[in-house]
C-alpha positions as CSV (number, residue, x, y, z in Angstrom):
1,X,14.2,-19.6,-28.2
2,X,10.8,-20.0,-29.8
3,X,9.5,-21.5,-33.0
4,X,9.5,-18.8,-34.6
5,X,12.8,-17.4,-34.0
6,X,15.9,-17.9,-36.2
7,X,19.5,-18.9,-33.7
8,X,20.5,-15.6,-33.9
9,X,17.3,-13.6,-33.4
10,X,16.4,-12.4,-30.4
11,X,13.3,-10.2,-29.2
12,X,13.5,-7.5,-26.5
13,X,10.8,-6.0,-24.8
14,X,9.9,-2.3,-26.0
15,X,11.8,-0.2,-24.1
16,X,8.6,1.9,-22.7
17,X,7.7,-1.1,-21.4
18,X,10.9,-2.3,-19.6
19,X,10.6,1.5,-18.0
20,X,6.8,0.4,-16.7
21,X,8.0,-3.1,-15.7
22,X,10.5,-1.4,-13.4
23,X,8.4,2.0,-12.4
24,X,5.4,0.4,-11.0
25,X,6.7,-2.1,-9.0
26,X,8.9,1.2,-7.2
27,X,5.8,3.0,-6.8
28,X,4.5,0.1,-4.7
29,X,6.8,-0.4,-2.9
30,X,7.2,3.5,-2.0
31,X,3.6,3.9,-1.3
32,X,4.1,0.6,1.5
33,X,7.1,2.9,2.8
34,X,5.2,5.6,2.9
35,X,2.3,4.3,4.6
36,X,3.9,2.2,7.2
37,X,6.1,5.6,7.9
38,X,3.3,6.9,8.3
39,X,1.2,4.8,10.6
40,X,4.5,4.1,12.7
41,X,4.8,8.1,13.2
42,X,1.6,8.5,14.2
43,X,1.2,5.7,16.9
44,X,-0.1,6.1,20.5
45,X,0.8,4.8,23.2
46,X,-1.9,6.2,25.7
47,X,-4.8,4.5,26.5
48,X,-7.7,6.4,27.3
49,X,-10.0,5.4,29.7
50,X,-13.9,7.3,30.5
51,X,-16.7,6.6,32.7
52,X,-19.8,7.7,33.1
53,X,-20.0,11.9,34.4
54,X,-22.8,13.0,35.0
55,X,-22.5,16.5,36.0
56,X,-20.3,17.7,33.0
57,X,-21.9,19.4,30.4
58,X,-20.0,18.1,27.6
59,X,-20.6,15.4,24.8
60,X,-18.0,12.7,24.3
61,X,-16.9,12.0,20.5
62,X,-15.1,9.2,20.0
63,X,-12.6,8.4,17.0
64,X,-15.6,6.5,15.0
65,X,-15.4,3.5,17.4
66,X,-11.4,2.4,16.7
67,X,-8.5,1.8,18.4
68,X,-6.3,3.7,16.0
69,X,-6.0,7.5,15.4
70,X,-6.4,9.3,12.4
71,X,-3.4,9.8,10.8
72,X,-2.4,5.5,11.2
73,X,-5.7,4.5,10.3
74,X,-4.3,6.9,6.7
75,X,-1.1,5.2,6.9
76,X,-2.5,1.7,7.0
77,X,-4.8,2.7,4.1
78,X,-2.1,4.0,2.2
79,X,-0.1,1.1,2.6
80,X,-2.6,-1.6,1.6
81,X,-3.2,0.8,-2.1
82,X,1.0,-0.1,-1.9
83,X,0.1,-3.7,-1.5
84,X,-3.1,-4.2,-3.9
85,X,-0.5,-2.4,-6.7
86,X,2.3,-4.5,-6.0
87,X,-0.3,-7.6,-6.0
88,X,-2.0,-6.7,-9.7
89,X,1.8,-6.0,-11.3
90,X,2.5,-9.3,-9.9
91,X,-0.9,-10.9,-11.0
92,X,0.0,-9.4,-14.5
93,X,3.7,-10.4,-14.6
94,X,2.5,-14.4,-14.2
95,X,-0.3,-13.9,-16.5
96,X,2.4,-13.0,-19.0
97,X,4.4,-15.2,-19.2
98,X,2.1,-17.7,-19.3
């Protein structure tokens, strides 16, 4: 009870905002799912290995320089957008109640 508030008086939250308390701590934690599905789908397990061939007429591309493919380089990135919402509810959840 605060100060301000008669013993019988109690203030609830506005429901839209009991619905947004709830909702975007789910998305966050959906998007981490998603991502980490993601990146775990798409792991490989091959290592590849060139040399130097001189006689072939082709050009190597690589995968910009990384260890990781494509689709779980996505995966991670989706799942740290998870983490940096889940992280700013929370930073806003203690900043309120303070």
């Amino acid at each position: 009870m605060g100060d301000n508030n008669t013993p019988g008086e109690h203030h609830s939250p506005h429901p839209a905002r009991k619905f947004r308390a709830a909702v975007v701590p789910l998305l966050g934690l959906i998007t981490v799912a998603v991502g980490v599905a993601v990146a775990w789908t798409s792991l490989n397990a091959e290592v590849g290995w060139f040399a130097y061939a001189p006689l072939s007429n082709e050009v190597f591309v690589g995968n910009n320089g990384s260890f990781l493919s494509n689709e779980t380089q996505l995966g991670v990135a989706i799942s740290v957008v998870g983490l940096l919402a889940l992280s700013f509810w929370a930073g806003l959840a203690i900043g309120r109640r303070r």
